[in-house]
DOVEXVEX-722116 format. One record per residue (C-alpha): residue in three letters; chain; x, y, z. Coordinates in nm, 3 decimals. Example, Ala and Ser with C-alpha at 12.3 -4.5 7.8 and 13.67 -1.06 7.14 Angstrom:
BEGIN
+------+-------+---------+---------+---------+
: resn : chain :       x :       y :       z :
+------+-------+---------+---------+---------+
:  Ala :     A :   1.230 :  -0.450 :   0.780 :
:  Ser :     A :   1.367 :  -0.106 :   0.714 :
+------+-------+---------+---------+---------+
//
This chain:
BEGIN
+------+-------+---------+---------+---------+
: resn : chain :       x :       y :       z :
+------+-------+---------+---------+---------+
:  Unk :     A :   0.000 :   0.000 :   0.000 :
:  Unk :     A :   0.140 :   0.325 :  -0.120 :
:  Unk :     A :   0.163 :   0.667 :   0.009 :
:  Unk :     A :  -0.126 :   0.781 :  -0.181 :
:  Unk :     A :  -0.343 :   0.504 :  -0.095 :
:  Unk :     A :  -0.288 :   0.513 :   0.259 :
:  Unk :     A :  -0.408 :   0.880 :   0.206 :
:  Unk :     A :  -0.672 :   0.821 :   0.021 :
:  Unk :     A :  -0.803 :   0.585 :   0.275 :
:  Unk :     A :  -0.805 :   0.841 :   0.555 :
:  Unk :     A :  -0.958 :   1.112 :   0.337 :
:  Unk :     A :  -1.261 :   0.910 :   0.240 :
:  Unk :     A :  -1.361 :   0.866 :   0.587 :
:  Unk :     A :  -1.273 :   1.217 :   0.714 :
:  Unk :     A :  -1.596 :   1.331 :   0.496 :
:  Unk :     A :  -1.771 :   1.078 :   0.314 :
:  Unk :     A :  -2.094 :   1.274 :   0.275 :
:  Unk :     A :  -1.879 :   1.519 :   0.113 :
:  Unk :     A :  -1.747 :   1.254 :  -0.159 :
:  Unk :     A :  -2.113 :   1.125 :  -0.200 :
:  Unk :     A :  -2.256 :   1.474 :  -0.314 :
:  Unk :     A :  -1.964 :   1.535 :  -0.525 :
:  Unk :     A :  -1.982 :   1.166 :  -0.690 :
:  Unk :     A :  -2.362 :   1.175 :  -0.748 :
:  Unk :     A :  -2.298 :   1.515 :  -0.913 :
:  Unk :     A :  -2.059 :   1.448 :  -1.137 :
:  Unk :     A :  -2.297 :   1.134 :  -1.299 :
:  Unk :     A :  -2.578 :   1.418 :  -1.274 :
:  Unk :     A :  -2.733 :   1.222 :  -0.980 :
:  Unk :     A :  -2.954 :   1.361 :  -0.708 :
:  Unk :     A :  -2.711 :   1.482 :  -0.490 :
:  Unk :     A :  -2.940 :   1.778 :  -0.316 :
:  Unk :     A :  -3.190 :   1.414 :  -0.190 :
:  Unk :     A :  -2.900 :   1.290 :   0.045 :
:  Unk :     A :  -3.024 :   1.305 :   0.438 :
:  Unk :     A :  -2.801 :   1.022 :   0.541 :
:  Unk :     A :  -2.437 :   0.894 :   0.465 :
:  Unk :     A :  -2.313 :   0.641 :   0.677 :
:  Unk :     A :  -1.991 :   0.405 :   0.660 :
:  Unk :     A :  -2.051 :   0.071 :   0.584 :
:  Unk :     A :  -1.780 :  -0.224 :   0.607 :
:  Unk :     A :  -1.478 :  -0.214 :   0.395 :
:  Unk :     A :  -1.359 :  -0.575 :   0.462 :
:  Unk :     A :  -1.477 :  -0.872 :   0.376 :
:  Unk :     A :  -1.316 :  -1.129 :   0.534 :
:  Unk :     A :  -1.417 :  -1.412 :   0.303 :
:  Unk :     A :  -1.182 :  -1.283 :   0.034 :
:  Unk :     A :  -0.983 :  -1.039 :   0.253 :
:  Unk :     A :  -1.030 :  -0.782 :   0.040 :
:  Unk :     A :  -1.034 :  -0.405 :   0.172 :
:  Unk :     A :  -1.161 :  -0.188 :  -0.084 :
:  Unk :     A :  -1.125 :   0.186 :  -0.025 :
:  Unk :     A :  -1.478 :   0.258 :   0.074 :
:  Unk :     A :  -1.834 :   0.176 :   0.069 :
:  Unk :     A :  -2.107 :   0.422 :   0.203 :
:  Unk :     A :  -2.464 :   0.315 :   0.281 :
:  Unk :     A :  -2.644 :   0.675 :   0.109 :
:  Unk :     A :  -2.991 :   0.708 :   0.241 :
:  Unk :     A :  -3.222 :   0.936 :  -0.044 :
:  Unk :     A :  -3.526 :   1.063 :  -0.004 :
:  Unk :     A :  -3.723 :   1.009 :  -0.341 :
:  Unk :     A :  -4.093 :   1.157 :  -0.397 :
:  Unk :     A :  -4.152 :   1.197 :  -0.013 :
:  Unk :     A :  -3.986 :   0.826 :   0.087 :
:  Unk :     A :  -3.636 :   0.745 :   0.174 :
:  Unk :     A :  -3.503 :   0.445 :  -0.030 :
:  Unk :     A :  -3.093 :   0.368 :   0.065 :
:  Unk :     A :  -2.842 :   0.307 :  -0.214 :
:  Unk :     A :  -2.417 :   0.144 :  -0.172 :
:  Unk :     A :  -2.159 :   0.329 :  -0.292 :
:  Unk :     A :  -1.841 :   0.188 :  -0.356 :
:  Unk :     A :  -1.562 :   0.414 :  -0.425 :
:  Unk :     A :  -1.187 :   0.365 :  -0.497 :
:  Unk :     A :  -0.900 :   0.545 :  -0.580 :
:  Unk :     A :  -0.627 :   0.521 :  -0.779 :
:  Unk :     A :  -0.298 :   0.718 :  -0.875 :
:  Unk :     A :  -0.318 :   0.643 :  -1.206 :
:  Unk :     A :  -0.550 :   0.423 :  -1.429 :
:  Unk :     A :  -0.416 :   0.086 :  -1.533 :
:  Unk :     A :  -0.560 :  -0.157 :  -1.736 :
:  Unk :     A :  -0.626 :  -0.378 :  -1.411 :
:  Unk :     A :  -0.846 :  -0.162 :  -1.260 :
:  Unk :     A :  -1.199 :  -0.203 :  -1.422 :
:  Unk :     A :  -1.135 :  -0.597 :  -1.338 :
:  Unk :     A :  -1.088 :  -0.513 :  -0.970 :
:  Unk :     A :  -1.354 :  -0.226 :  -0.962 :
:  Unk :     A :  -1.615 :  -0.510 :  -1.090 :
:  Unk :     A :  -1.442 :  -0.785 :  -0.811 :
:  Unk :     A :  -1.518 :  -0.551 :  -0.550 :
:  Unk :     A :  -1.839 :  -0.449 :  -0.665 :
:  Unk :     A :  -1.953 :  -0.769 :  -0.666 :
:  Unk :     A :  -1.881 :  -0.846 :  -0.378 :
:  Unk :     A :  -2.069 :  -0.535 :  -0.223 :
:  Unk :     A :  -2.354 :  -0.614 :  -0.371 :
:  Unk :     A :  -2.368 :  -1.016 :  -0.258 :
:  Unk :     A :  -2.260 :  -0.915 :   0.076 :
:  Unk :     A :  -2.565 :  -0.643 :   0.135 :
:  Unk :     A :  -2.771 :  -0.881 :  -0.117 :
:  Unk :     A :  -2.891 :  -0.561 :  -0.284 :
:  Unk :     A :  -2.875 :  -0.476 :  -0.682 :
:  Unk :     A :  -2.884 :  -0.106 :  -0.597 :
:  Unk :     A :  -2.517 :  -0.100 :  -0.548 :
:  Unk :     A :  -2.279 :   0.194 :  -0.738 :
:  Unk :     A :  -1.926 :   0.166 :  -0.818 :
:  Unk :     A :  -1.686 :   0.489 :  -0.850 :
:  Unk :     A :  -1.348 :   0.509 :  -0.960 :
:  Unk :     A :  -1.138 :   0.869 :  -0.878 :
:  Unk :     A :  -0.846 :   0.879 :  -1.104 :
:  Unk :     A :  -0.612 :   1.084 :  -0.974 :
:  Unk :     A :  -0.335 :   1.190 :  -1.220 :
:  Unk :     A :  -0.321 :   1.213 :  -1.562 :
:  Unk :     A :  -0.111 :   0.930 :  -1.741 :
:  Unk :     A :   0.189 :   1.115 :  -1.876 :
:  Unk :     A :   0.326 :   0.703 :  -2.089 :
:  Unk :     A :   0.009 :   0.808 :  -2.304 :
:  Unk :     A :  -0.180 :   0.491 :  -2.189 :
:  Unk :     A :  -0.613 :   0.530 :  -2.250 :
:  Unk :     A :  -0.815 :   0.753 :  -2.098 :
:  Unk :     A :  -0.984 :   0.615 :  -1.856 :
:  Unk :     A :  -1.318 :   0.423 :  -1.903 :
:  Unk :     A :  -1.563 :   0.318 :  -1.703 :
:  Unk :     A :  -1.618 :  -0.041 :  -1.853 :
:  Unk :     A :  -1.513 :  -0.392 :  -1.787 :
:  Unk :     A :  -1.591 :  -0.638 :  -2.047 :
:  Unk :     A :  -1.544 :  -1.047 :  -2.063 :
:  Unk :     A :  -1.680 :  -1.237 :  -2.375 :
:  Unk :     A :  -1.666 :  -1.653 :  -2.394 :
:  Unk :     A :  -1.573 :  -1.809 :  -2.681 :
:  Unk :     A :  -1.904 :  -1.917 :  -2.674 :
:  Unk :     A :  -2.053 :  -1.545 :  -2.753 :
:  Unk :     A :  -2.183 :  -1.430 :  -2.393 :
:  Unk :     A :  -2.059 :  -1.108 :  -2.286 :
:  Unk :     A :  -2.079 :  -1.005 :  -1.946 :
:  Unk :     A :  -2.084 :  -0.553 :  -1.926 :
:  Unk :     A :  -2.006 :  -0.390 :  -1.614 :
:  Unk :     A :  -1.965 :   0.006 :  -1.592 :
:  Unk :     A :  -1.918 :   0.218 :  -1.345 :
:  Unk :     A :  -1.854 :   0.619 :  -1.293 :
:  Unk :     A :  -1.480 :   0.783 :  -1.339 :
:  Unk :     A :  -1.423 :   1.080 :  -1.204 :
:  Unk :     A :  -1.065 :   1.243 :  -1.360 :
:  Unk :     A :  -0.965 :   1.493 :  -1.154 :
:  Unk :     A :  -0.777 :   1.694 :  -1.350 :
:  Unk :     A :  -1.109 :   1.723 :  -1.554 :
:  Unk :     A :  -1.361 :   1.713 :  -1.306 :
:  Unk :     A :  -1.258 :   1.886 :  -1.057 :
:  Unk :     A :  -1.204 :   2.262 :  -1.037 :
:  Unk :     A :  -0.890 :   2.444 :  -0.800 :
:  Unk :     A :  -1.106 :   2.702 :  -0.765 :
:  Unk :     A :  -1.456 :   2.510 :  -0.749 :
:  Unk :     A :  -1.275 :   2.318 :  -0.459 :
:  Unk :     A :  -1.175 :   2.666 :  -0.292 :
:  Unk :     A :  -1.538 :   2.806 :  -0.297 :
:  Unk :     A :  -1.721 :   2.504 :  -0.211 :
:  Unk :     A :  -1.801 :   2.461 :   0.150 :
:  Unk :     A :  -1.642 :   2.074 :   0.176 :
:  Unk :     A :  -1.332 :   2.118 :   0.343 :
:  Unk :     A :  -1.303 :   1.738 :   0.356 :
:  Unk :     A :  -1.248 :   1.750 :  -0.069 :
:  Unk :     A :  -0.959 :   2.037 :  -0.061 :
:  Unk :     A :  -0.671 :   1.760 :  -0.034 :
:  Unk :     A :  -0.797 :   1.652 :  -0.354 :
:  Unk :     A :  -0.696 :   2.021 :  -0.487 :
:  Unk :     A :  -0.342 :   1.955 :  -0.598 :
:  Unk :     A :  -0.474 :   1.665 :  -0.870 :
:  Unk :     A :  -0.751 :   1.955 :  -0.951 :
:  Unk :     A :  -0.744 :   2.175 :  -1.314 :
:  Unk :     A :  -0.635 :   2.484 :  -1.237 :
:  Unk :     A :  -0.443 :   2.337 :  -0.945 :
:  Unk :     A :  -0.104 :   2.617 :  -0.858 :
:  Unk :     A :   0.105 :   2.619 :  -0.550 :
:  Unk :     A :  -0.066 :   2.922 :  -0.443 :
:  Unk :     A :  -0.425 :   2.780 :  -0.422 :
:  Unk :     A :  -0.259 :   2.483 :  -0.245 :
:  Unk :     A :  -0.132 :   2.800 :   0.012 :
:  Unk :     A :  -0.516 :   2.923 :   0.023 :
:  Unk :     A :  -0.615 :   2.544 :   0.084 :
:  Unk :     A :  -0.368 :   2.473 :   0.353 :
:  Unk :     A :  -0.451 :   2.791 :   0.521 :
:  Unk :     A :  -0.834 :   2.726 :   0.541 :
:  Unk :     A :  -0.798 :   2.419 :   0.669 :
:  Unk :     A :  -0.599 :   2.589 :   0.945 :
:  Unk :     A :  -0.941 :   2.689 :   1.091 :
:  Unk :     A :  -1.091 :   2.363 :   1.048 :
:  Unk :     A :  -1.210 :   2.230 :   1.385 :
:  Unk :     A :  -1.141 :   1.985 :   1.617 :
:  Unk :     A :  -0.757 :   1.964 :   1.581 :
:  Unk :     A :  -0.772 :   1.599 :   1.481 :
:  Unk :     A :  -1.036 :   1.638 :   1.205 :
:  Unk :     A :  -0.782 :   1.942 :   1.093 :
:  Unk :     A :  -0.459 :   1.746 :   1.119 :
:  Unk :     A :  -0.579 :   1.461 :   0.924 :
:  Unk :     A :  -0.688 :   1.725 :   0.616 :
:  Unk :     A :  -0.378 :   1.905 :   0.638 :
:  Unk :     A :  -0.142 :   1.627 :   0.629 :
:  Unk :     A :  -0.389 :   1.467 :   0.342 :
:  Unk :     A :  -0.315 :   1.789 :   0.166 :
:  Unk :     A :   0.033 :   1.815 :   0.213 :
:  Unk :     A :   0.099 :   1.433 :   0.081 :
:  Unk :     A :  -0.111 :   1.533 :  -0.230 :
:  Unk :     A :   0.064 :   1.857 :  -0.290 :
:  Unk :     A :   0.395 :   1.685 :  -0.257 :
:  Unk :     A :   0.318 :   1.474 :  -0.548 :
:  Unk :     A :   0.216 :   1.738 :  -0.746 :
:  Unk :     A :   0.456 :   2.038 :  -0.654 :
:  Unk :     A :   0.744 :   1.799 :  -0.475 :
:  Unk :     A :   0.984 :   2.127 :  -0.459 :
:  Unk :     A :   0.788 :   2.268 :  -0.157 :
:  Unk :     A :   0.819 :   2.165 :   0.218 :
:  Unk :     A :   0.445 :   2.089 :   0.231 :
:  Unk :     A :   0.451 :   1.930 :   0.532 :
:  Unk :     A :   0.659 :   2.179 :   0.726 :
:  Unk :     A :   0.333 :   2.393 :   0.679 :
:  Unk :     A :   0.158 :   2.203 :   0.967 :
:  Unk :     A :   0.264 :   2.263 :   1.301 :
:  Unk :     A :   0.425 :   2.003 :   1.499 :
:  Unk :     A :   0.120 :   2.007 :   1.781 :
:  Unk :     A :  -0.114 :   1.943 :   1.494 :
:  Unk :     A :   0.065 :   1.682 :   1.307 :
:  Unk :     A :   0.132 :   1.468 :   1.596 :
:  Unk :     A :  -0.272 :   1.466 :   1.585 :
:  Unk :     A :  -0.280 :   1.257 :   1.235 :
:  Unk :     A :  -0.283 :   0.923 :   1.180 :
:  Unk :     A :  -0.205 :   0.926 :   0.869 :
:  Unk :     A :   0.155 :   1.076 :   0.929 :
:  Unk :     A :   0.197 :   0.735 :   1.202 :
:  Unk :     A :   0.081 :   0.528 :   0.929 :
:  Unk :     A :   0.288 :   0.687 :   0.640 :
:  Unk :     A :   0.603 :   0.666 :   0.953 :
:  Unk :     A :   0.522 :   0.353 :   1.056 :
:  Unk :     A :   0.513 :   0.169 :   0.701 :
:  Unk :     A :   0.845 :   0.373 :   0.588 :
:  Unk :     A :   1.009 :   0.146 :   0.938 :
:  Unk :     A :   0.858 :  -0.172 :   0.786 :
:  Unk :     A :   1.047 :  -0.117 :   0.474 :
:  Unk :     A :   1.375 :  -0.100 :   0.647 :
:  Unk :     A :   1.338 :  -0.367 :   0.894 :
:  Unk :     A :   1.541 :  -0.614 :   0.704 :
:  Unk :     A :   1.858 :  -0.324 :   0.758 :
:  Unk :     A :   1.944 :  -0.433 :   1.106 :
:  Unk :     A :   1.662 :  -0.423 :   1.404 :
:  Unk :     A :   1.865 :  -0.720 :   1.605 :
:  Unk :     A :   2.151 :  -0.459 :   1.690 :
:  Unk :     A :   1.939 :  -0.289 :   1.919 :
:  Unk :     A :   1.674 :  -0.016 :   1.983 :
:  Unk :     A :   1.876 :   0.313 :   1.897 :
:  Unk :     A :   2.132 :   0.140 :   1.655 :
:  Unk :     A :   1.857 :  -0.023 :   1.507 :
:  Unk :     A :   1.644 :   0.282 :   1.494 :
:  Unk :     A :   1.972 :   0.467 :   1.277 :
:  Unk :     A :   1.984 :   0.177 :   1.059 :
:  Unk :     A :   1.636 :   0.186 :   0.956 :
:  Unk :     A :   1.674 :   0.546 :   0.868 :
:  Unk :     A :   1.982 :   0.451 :   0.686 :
:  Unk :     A :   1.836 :   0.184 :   0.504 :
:  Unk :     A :   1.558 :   0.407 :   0.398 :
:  Unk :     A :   1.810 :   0.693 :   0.317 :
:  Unk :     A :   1.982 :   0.441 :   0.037 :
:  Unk :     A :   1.668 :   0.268 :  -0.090 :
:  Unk :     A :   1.538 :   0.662 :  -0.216 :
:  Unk :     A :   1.878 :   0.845 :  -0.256 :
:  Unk :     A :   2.137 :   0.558 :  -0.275 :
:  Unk :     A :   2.462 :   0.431 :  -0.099 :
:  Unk :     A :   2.669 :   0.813 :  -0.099 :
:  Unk :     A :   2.418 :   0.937 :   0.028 :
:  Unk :     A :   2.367 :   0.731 :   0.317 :
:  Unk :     A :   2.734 :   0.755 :   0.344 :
:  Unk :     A :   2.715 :   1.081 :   0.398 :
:  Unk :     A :   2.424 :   1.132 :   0.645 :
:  Unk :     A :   2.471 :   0.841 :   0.825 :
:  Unk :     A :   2.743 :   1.019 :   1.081 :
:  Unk :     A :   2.502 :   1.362 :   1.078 :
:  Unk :     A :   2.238 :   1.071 :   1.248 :
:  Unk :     A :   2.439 :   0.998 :   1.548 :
:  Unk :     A :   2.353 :   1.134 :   1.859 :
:  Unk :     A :   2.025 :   1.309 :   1.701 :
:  Unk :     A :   1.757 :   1.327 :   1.948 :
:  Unk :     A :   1.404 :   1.139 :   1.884 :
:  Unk :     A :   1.235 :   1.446 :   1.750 :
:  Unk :     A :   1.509 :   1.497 :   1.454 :
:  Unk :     A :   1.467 :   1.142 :   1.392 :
:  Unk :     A :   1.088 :   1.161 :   1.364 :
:  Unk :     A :   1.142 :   1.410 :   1.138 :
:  Unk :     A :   1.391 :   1.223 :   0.906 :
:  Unk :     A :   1.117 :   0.958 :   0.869 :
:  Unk :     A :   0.821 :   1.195 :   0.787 :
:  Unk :     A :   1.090 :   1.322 :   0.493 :
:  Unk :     A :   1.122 :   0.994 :   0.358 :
:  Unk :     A :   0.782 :   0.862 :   0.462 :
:  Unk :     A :   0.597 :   1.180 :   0.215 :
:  Unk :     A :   0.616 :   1.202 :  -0.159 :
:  Unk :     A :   0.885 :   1.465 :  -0.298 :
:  Unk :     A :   1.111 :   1.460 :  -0.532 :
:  Unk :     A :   1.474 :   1.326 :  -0.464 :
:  Unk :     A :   1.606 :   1.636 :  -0.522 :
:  Unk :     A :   1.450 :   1.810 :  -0.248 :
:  Unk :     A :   1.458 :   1.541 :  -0.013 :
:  Unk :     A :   1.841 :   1.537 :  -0.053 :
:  Unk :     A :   1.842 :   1.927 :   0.033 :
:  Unk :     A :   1.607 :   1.888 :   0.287 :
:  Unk :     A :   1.773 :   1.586 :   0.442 :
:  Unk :     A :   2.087 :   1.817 :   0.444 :
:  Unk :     A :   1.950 :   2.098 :   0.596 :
:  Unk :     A :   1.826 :   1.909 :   0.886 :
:  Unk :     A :   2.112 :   1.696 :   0.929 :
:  Unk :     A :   2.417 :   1.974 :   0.926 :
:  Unk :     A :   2.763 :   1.908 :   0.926 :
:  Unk :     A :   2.896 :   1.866 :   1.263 :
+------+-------+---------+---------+---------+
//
């Protein structure tokens, strides 16, 4: 599981009745009839499977309420996998609520710059006997379908971290973003959007210190930041746990240090590691633990870890 899906996953349930009125919208469904959104389970245990996110969407139609399933996932970029997995999933929504009124949605989040297709909403299997099974579902491109500046007069503070994938999308309105959600309260509802935003916006615009925009107090609030930490330690266990808390500690670092920016590097920094206390080392980890280019990781690594 990737940066961006780990992200993604946190975003969706920060505001899913946000991402239900924006869905239904953008497949010109009746988004102003929504008086209920509600979670519903994302693992099935049968398969163990965890898709993204399903909502249970209560409408009210001609004076009655009638509740629909939405399934939604998320993806970087499209690949020619997903519509297979969209329909997997999707199936398996619908047998375990044993409903037909289940919807699937598919957010796309970047462009693909190898010039694979667009993106489309289909998934088709024929027999070589001459059935075909058809299965669509909504896409929702980003970069088409969503607006920077929609995103920075709508009300939904839960969609801004979608802004830096946005048309339109500068480093300035991801500024205006970051500083709205600034305001957004309680502090843990705030640090999980801002530190959703930043890991976006480092993808997009890797060159800025996104997440240096969030005070400490508040990102010590988000989980996603102890997820995004805690997975970058997994990937370095194999460098050398066994020699001990600290030492191992430095090694993961290390370990993580040469995966993204090779052996010099590590070289290099290693020494500047010594000795650090815990908070510099937290903050080593974040670094490599958020999207940015390895450019500015390597200056920002160096900044933080001086010279003695």
């Amino acid at each position: 599981m990737g940066e961006l899906d780990i992200t993604s996953k946190v975003l969706l349930r920060e505001d899913p009745e946000a991402f239900a009125r924006l869905l239904l919208a953008n497949v010109g469904g009746p988004a102003g009839s929504i008086v209920d959104v509600r979670p519903d389970e994302t693992v099935y245990t049968a398969t163990e499977r965890r898709l993204d996110k399903v909502l249970r969407v209560e409408l009210e139609c001609d004076g009655a309420r009638e509740a629909s399933w939405i399934h939604i996932e998320v993806e970087a970029v499209w690949r020619s996998t997903v519509p297979r997995r969209v329909y997997r999933y999707w199936s398996r929504v619908r047998d375990a609520h044993r409903r037909e009124d289940v919807s699937s949605f598919l957010i796309v989040l970047k462009r693909d710059t190898r010039q694979r297709p667009d993106p489309r909403g289909t998934f088709e299997q024929r027999s070589r006997l001459g059935t075909t099974l058809r299965f669509d579902f909504a896409v929702i491109r980003a970069w088409e379908d969503l607006g920077a500046e929609a995103l920075l007069r709508g009300d939904a503070d839960g969609l801004l971290p979608l802004l830096p994938y946005a048309g339109g999308a500068t480093e300035e309105r991801v500024d205006e973003a970051m500083n709205r959600l600034a305001r957004v309260e309680p502090i843990e509802r705030r640090a999980e959007l801002q530190t959703a935003l930043a890991v976006f916006a480092g993808d997009v615009f890797p060159d800025v210190r996104w997440i240096d925009r969030i005070p400490e107090e508040v990102l010590m609030k988000s989980t996603t930041i102890d997820t995004l930490r805690q997975r970058a330690r997994e990937q370095g266990l194999e460098q050398g746990l066994e020699q001990g808390r600290e030492e191992g500690r430095l090694e993961v670092l290390a370990g993580l240090i040469e995966r993204r920016l090779g052996a010099s590097v590590r070289a290099t920094l290693m020494p500047r590691l010594r000795g650090r206390p815990a908070d510099v080392l937290d903050r080593v980890l974040t670094l490599l633990a958020v999207p940015r280019s390895d450019e500015a990781l390597a200056a920002e690594l160096a900044e933080l870890l001086p010279p003695a």
